[in-house]
N, C-alpha and C positions, 0 to 999 in steps of 0.2 A: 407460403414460405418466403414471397419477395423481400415483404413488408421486414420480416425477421433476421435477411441478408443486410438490408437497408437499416437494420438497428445493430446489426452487428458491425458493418462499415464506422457507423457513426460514433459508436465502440471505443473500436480502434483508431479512429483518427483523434478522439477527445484524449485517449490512455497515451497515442503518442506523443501528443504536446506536454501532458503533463509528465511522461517520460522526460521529455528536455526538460525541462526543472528539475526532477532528481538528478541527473545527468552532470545540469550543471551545480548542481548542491555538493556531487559529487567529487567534482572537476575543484571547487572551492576547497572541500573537507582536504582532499591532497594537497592544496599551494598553500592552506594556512599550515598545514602540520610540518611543509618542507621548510615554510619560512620558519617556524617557531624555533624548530629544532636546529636549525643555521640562526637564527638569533640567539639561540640558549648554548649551542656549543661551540660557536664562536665568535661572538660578542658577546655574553654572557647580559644577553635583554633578551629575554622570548616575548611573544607577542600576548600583549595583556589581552587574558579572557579568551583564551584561543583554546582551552577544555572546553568553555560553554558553547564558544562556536562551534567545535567539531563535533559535538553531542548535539544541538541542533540540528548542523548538516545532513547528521544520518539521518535525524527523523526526514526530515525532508526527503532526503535522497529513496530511505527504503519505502517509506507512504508515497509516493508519489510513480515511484516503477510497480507499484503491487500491481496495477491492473494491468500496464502489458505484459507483464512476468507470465500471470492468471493467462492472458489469450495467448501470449505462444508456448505454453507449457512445459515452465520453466520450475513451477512449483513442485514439493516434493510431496508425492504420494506413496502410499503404501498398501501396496494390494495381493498380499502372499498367499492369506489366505480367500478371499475375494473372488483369485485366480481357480480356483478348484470350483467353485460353484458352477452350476447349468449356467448358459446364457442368458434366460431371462430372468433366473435370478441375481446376476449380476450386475443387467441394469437396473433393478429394482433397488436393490443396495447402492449404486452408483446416485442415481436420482434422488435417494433418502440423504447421502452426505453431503449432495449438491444443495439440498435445502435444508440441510445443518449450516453449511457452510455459507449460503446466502444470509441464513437468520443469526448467524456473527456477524456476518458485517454490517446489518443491519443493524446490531444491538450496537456494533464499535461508532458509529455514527452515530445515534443519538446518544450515547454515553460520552464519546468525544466531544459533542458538541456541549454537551450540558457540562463535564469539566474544562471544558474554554470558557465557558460563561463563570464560571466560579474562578478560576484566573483569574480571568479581567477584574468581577467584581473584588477580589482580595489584594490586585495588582503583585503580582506572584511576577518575581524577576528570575536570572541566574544569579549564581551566588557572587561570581565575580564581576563580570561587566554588566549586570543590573541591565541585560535585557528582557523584554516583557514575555514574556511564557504565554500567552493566550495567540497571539496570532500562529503561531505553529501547530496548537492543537485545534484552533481552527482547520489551518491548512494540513492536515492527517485527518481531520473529520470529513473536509470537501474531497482531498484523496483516493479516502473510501468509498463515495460513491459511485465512480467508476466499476471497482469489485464489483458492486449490488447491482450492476446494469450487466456486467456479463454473466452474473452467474444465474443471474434473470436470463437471460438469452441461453445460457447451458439446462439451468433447468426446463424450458421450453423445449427444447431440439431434443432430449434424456426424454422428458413426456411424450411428444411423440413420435420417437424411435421406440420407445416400449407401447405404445399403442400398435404400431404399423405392425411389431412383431404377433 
């Protein structure tokens, strides 16, 4: 179980840096929207292309916190009826959606990345400020592997806790 600590450390420390990137994608999507709208309502100039930026931003912002969200369990689940089942059968259900949920984001990864590659190749902009759409669904494809590394680490620790039982 060291080695398992030690991939969970390693985790968390990758999900936190990439946390400060959505953070500050964040941080960005707020100052462009204050200035827009103090450019459009009183100057009446908003800031050209600031829909496509702030629609960028979020991908950024929400791709980018998924996996520290995922480890301090911030994500929402839903387990009403779940709750009524025996104990071992609830980690047995538990550990079955944990490798659902691993093999989405598995699939979001190689599906992201393959729609970044068709981007690029078609040079797919925004509508207004014509910027390039593939480095973002790159950066939401690299994102997600963070997910796929804890939910690898959850379903390990789900396996065996329902062995131990």
């Amino acid at each position: 179980m060291f080695t398992l600590e030690k991939f969970d450390s390693f985790n968390r420390k990758i999900s936190l840096g990439l946390e400060l990137i959505g953070l500050a994608a964040m941080i960005f999507l707020v100052f462009i929207t204050t200035v827009d709208v103090i450019g459009a309502k009183l100057f009446v100039r908003p800031v050209f292309g600031a829909l496509d930026v702030v629609m960028l931003s979020q991908l950024v912002a929400i791709s980018f916190a998924s996996a520290i969200t995922l480890i301090v369990g911030r994500h929402v689940e839903v387990e009403f009826l779940v709750m009524l089942f025996p104990r071992r059968i609830r980690m047995v259900v538990d550990l079955f959606v944990k490798l659902l949920c691993l093999t989405l984001f598995v699939i979001l990864v190689w599906r992201l990345t393959e729609y970044a590659h068709h981007l690029q190749v078609r040079h797919e902009v925004t509508p207004t400020a014509r910027i390039p759409l593939y480095p973002f669904a790159y950066g939401a494809a690299f994102a997600c592997i963070p997910v796929c590394l804890v939910y690898i680490s959850i379903v390990i620790q789900s396996f065996f806790g329902l062995i131990k039982r």
